[in-house]
mmCIF file of the N, C-alpha and C atoms, coordinates in Angstrom:
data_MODEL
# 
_entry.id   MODEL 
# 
loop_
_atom_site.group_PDB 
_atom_site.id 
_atom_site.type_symbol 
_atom_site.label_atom_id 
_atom_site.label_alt_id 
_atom_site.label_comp_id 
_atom_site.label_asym_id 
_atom_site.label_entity_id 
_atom_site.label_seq_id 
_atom_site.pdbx_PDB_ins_code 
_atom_site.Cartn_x 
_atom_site.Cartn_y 
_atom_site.Cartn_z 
_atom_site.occupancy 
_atom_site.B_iso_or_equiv 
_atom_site.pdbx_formal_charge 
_atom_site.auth_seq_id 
_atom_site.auth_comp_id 
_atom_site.auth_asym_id 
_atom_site.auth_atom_id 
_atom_site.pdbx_PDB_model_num 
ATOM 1   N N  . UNK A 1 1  ? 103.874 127.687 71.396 1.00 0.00 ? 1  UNK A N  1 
ATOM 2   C CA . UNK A 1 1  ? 103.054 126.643 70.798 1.00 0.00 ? 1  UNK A CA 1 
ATOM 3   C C  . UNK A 1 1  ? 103.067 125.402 71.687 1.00 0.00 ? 1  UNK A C  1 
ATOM 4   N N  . UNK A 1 2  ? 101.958 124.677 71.810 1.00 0.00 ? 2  UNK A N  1 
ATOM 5   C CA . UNK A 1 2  ? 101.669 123.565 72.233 1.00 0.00 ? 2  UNK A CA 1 
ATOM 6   C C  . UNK A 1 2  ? 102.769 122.222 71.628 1.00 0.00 ? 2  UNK A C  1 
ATOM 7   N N  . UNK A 1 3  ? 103.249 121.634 72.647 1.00 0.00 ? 3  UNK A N  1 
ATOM 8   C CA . UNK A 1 3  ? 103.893 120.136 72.281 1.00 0.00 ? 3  UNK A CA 1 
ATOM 9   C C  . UNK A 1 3  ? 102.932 119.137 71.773 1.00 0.00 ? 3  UNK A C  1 
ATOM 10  N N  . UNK A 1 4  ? 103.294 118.262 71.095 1.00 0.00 ? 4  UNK A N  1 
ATOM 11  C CA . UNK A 1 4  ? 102.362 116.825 70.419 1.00 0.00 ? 4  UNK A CA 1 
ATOM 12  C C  . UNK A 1 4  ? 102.040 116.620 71.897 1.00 0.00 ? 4  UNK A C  1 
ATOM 13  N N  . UNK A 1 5  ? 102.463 116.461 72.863 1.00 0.00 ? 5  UNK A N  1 
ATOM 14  C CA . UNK A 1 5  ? 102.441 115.752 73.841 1.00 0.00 ? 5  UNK A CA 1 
ATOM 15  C C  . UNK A 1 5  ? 101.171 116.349 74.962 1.00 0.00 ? 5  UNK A C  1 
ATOM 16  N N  . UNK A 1 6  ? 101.692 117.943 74.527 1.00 0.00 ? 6  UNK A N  1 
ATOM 17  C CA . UNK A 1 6  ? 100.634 118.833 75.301 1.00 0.00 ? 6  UNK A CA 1 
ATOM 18  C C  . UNK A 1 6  ? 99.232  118.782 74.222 1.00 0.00 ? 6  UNK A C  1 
ATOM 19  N N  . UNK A 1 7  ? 99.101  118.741 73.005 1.00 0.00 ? 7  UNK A N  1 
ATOM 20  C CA . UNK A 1 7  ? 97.832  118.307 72.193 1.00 0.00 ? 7  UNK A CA 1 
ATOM 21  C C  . UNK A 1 7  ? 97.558  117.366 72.455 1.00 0.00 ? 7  UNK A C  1 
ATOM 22  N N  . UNK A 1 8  ? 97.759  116.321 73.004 1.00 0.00 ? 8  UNK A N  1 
ATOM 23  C CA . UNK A 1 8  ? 97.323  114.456 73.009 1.00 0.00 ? 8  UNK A CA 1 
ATOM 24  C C  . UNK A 1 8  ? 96.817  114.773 74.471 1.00 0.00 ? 8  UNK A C  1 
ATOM 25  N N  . UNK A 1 9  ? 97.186  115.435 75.766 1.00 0.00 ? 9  UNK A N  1 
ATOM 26  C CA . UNK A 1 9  ? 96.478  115.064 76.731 1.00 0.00 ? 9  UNK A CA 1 
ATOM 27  C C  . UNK A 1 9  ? 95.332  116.284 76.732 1.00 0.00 ? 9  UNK A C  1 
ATOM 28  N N  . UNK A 1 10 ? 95.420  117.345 76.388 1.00 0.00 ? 10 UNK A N  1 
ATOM 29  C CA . UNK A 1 10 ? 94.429  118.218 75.927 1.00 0.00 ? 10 UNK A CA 1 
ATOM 30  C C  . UNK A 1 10 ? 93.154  117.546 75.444 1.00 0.00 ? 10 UNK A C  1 
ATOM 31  N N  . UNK A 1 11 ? 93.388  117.166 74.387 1.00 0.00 ? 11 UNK A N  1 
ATOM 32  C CA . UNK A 1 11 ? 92.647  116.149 73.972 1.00 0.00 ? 11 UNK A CA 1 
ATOM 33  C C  . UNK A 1 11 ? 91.785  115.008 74.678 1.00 0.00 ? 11 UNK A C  1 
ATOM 34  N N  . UNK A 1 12 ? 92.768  114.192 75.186 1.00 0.00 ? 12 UNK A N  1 
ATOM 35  C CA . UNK A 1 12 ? 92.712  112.890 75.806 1.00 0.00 ? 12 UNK A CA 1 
ATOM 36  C C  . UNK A 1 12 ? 91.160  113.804 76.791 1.00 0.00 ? 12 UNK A C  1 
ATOM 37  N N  . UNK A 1 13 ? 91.700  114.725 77.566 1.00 0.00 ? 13 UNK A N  1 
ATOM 38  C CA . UNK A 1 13 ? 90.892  114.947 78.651 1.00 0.00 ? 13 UNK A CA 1 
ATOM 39  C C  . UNK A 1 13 ? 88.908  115.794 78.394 1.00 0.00 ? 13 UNK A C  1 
ATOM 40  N N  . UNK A 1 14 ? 90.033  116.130 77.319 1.00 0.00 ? 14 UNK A N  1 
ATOM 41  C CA . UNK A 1 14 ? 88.759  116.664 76.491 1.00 0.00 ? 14 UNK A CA 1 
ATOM 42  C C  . UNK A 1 14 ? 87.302  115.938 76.316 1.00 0.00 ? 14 UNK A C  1 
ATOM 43  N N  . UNK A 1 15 ? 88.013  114.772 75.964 1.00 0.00 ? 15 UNK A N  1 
ATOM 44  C CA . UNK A 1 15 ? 87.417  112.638 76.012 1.00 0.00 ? 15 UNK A CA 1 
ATOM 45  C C  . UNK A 1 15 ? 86.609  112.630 76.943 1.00 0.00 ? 15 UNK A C  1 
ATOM 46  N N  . UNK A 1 16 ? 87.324  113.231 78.127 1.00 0.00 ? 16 UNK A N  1 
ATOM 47  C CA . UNK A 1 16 ? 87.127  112.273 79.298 1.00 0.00 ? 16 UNK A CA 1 
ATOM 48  C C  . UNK A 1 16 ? 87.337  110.747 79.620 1.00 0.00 ? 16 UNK A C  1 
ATOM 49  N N  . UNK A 1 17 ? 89.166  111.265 78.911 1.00 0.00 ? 17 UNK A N  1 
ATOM 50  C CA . UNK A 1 17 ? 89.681  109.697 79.351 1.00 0.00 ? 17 UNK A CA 1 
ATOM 51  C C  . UNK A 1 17 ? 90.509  109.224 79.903 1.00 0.00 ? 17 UNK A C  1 
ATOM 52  N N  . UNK A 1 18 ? 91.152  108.680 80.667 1.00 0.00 ? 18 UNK A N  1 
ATOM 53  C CA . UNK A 1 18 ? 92.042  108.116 81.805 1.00 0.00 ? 18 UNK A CA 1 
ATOM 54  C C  . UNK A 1 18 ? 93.045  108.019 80.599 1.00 0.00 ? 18 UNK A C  1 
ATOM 55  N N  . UNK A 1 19 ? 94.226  108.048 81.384 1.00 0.00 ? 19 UNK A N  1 
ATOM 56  C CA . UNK A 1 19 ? 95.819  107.416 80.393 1.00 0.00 ? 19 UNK A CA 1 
ATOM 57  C C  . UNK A 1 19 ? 95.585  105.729 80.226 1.00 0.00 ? 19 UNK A C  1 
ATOM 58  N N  . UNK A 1 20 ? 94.782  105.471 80.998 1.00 0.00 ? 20 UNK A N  1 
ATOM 59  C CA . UNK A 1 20 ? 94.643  103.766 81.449 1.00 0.00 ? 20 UNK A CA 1 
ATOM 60  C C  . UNK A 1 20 ? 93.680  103.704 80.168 1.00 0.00 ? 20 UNK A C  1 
ATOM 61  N N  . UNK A 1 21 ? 92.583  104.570 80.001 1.00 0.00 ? 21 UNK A N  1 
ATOM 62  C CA . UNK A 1 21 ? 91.841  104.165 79.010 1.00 0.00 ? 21 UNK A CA 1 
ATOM 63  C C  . UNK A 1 21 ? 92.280  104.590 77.379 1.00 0.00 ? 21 UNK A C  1 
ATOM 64  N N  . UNK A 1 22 ? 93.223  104.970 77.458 1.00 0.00 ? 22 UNK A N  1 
ATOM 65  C CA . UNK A 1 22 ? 93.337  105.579 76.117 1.00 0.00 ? 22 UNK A CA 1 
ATOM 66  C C  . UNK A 1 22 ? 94.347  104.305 75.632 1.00 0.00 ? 22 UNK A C  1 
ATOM 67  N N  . UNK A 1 23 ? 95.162  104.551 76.675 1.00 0.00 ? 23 UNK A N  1 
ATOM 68  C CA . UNK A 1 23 ? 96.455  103.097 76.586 1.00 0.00 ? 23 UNK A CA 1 
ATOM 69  C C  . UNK A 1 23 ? 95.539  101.938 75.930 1.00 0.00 ? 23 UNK A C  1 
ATOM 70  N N  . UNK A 1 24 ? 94.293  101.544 77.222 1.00 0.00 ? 24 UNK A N  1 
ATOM 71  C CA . UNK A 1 24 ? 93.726  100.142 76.510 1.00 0.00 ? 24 UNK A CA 1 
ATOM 72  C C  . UNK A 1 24 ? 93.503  100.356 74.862 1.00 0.00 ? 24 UNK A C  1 
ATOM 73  N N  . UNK A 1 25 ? 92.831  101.363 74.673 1.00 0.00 ? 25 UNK A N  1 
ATOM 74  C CA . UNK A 1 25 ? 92.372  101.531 73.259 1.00 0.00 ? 25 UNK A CA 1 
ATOM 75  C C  . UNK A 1 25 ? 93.345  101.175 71.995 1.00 0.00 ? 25 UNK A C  1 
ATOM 76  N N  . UNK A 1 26 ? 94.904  101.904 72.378 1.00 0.00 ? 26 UNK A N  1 
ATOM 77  C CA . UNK A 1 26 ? 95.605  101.662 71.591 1.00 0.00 ? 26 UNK A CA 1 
ATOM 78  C C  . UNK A 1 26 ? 96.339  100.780 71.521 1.00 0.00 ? 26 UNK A C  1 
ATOM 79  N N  . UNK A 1 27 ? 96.581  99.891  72.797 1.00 0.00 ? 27 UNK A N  1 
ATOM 80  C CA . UNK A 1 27 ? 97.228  98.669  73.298 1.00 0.00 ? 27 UNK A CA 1 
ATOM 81  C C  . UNK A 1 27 ? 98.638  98.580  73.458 1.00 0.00 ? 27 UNK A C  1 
ATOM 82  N N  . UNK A 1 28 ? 98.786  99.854  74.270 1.00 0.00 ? 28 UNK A N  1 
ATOM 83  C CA . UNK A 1 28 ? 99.769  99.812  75.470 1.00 0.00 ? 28 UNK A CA 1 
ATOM 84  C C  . UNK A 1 28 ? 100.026 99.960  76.497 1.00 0.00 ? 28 UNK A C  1 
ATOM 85  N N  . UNK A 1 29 ? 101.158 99.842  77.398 1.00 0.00 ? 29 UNK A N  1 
ATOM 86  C CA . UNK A 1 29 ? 101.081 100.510 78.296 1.00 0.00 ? 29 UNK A CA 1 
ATOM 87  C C  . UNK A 1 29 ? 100.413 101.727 78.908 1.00 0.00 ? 29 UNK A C  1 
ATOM 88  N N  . UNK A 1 30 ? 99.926  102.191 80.659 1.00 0.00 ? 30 UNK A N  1 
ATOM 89  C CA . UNK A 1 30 ? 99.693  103.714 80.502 1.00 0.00 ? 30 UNK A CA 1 
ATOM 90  C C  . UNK A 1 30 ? 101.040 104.581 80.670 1.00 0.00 ? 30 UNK A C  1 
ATOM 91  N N  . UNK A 1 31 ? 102.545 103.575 80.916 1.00 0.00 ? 31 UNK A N  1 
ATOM 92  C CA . UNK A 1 31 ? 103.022 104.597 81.014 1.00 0.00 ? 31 UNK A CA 1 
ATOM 93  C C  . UNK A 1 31 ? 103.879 105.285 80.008 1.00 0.00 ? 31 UNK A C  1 
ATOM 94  N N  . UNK A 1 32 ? 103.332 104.366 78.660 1.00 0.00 ? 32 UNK A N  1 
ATOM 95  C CA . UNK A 1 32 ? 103.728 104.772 77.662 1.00 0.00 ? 32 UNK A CA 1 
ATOM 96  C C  . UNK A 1 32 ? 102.945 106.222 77.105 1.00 0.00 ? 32 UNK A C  1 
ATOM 97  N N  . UNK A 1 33 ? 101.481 106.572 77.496 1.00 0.00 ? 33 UNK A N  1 
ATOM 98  C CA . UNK A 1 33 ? 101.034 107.651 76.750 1.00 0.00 ? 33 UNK A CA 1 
ATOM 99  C C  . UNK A 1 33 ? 101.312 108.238 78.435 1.00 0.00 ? 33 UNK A C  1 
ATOM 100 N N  . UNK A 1 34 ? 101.901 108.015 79.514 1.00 0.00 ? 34 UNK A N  1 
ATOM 101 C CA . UNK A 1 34 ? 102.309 109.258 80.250 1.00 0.00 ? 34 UNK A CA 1 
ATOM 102 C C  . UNK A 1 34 ? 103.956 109.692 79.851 1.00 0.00 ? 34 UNK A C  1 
ATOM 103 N N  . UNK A 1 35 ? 104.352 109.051 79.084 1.00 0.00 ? 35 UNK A N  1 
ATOM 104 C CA . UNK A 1 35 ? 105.605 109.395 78.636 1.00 0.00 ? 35 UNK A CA 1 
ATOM 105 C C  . UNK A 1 35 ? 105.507 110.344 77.301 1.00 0.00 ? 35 UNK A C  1 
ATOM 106 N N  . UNK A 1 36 ? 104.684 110.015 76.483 1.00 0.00 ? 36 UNK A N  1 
ATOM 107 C CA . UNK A 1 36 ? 104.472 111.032 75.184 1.00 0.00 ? 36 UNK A CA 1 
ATOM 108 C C  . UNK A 1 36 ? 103.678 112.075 75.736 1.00 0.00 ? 36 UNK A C  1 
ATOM 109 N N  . UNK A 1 37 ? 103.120 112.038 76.616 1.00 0.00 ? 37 UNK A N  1 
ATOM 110 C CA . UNK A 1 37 ? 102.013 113.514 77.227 1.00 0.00 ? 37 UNK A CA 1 
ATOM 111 C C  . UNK A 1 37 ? 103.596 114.305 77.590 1.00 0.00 ? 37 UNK A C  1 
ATOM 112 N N  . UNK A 1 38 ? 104.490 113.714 77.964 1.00 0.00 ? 38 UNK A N  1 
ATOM 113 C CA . UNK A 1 38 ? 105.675 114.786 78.893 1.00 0.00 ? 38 UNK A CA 1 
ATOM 114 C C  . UNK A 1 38 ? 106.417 115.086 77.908 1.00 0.00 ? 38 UNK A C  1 
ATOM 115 N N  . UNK A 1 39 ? 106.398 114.523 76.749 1.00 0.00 ? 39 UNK A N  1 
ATOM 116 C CA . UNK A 1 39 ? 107.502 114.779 75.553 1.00 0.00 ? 39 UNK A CA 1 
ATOM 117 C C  . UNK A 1 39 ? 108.385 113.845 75.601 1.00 0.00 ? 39 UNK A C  1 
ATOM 118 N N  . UNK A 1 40 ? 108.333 112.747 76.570 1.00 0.00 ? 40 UNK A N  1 
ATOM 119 C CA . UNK A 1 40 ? 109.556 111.730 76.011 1.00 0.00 ? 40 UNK A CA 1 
ATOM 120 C C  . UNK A 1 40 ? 110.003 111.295 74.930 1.00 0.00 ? 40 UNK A C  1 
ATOM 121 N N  . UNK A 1 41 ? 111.549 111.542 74.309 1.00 0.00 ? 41 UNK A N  1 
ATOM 122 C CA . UNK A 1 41 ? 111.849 111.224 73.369 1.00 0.00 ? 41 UNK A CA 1 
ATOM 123 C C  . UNK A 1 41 ? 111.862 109.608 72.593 1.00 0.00 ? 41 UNK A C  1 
ATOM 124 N N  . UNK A 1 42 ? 111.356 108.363 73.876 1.00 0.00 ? 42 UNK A N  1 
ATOM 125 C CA . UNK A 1 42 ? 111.250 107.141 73.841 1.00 0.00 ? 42 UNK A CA 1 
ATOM 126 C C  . UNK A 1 42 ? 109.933 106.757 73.164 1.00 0.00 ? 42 UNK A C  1 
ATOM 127 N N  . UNK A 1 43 ? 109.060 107.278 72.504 1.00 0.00 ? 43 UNK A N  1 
ATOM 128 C CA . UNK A 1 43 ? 107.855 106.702 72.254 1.00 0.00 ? 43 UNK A CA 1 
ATOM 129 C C  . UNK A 1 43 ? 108.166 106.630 71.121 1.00 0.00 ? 43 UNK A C  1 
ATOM 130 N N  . UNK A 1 44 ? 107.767 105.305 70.500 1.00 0.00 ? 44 UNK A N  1 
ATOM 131 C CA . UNK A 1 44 ? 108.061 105.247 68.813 1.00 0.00 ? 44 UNK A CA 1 
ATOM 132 C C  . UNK A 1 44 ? 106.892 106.063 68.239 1.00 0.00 ? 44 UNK A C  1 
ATOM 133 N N  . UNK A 1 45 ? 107.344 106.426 66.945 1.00 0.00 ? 45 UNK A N  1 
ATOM 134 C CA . UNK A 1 45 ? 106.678 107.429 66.285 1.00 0.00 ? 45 UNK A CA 1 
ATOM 135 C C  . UNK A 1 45 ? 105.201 106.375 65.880 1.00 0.00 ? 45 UNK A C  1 
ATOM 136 N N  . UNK A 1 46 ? 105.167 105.430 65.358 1.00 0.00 ? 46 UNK A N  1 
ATOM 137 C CA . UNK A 1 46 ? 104.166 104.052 65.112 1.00 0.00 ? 46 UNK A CA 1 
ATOM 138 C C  . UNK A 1 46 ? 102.928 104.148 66.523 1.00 0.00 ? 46 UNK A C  1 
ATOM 139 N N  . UNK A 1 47 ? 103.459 104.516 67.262 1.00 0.00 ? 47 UNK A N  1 
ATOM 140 C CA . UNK A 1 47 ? 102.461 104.470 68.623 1.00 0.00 ? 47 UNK A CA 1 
ATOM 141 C C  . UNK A 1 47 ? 102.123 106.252 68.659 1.00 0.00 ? 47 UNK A C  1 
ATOM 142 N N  . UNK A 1 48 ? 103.104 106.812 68.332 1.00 0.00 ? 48 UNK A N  1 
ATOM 143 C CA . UNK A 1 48 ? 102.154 108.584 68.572 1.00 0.00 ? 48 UNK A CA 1 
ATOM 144 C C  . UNK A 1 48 ? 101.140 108.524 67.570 1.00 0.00 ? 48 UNK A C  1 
ATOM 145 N N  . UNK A 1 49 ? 101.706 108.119 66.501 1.00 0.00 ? 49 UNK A N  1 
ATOM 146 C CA . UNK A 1 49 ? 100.713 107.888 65.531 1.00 0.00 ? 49 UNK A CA 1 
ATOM 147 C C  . UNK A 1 49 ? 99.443  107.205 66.062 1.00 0.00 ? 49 UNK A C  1 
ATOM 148 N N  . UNK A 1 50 ? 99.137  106.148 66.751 1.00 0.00 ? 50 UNK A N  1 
ATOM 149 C CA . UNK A 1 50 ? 98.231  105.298 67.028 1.00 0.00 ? 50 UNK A CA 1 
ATOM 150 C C  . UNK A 1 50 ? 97.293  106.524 67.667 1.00 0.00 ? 50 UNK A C  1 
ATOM 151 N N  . UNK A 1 51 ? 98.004  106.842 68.975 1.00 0.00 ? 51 UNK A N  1 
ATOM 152 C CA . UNK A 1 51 ? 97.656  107.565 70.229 1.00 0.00 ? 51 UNK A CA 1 
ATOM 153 C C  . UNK A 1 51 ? 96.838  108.876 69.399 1.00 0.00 ? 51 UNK A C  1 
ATOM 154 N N  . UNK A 1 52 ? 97.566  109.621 68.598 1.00 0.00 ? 52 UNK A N  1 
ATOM 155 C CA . UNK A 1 52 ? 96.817  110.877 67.803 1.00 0.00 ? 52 UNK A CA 1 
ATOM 156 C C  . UNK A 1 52 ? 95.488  110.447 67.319 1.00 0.00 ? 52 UNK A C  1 
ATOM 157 N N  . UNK A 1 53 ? 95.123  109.402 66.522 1.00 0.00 ? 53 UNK A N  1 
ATOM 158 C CA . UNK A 1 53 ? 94.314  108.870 65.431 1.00 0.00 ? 53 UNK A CA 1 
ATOM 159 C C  . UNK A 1 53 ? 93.344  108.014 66.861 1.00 0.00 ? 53 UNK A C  1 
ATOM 160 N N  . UNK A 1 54 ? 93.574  107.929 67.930 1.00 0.00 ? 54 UNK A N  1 
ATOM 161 C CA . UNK A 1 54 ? 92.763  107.502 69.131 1.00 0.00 ? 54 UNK A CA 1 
ATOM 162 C C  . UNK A 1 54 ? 92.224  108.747 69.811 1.00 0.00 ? 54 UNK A C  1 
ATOM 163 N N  . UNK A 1 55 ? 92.252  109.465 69.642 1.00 0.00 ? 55 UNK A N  1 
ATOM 164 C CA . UNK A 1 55 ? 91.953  111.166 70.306 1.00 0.00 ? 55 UNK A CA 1 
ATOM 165 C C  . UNK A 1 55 ? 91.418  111.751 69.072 1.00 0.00 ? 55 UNK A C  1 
ATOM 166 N N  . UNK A 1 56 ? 91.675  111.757 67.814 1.00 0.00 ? 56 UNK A N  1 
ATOM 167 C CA . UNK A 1 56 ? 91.135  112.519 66.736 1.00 0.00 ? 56 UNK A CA 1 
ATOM 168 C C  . UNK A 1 56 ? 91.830  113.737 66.322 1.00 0.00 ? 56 UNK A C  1 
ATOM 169 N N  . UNK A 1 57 ? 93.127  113.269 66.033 1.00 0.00 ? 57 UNK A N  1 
ATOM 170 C CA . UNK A 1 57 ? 94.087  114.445 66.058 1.00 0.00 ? 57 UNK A CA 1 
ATOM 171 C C  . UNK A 1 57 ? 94.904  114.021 64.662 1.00 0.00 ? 57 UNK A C  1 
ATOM 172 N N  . UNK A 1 58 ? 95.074  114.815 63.823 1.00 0.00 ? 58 UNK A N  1 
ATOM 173 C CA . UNK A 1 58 ? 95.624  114.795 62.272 1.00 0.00 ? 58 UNK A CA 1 
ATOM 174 C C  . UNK A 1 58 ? 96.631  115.597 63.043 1.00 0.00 ? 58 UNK A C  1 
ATOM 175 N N  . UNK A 1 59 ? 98.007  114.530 62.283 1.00 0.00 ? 59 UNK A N  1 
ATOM 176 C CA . UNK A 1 59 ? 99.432  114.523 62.387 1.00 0.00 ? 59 UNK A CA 1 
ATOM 177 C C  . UNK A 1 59 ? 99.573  115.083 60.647 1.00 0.00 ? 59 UNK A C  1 
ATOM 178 N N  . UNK A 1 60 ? 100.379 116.250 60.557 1.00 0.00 ? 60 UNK A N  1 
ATOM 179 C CA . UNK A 1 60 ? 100.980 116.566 58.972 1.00 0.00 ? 60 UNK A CA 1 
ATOM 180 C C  . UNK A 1 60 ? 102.453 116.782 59.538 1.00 0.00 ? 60 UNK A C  1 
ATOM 181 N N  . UNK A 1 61 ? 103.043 116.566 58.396 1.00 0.00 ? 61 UNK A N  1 
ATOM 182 C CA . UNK A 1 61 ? 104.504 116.818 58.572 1.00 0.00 ? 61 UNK A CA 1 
ATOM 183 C C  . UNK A 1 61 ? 104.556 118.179 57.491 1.00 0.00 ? 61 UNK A C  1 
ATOM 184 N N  . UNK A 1 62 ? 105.905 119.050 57.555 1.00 0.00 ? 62 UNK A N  1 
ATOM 185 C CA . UNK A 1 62 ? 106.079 120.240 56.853 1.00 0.00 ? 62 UNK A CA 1 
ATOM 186 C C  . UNK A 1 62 ? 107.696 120.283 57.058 1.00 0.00 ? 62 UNK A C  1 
ATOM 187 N N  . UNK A 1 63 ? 107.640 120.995 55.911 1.00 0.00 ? 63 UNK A N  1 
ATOM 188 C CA . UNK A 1 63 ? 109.068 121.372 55.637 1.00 0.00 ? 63 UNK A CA 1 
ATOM 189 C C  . UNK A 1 63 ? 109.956 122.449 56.833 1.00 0.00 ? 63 UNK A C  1 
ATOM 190 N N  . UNK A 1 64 ? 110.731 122.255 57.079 1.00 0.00 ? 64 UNK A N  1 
ATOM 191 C CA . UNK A 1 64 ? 111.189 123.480 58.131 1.00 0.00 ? 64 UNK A CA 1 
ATOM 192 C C  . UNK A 1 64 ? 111.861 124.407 57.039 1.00 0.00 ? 64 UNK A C  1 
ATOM 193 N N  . UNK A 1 65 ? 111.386 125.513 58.223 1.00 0.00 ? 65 UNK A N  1 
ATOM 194 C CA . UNK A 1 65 ? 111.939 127.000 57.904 1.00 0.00 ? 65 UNK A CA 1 
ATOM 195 C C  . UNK A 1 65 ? 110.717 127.591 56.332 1.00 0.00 ? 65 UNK A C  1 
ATOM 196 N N  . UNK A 1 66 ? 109.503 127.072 56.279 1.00 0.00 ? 66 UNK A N  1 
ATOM 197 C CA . UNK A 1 66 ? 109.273 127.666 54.224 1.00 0.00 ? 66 UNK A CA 1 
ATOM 198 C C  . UNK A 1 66 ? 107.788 127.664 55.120 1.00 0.00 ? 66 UNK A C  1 
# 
């Protein structure tokens, strides 16, 4: 299965959009969404959130293991 990180630049490119442009959109850094594209564990969850909902990507949470 695909990482959040590997869905967000999938996405992103899908756009046709630079890390520079997606960053402006959500108003951060770019090397903050090149850090969540790799899986860095440093990105606050408040900004994946942003970054998903800037690409068009529904975040659900689920129970593990059911």
């Amino acid at each position: 299965t695909e990482s959040f990180g590997q869905r967000v630049r999938d996405r992103r490119q899908q756009l046709e959009l630079t890390q520079s442009a997606l960053a402006d959109v959500v108003g951060v850094n770019r090397r903050v969404i090149g850090e969540l594209e790799r899986g860095k564990p440093s990105v606050q969850l408040s900004i994946a959130l942003r970054v998903a909902e800037a690409v068009g990507l529904d975040v659900a949470l689920h129970e593990r293991g059911r």
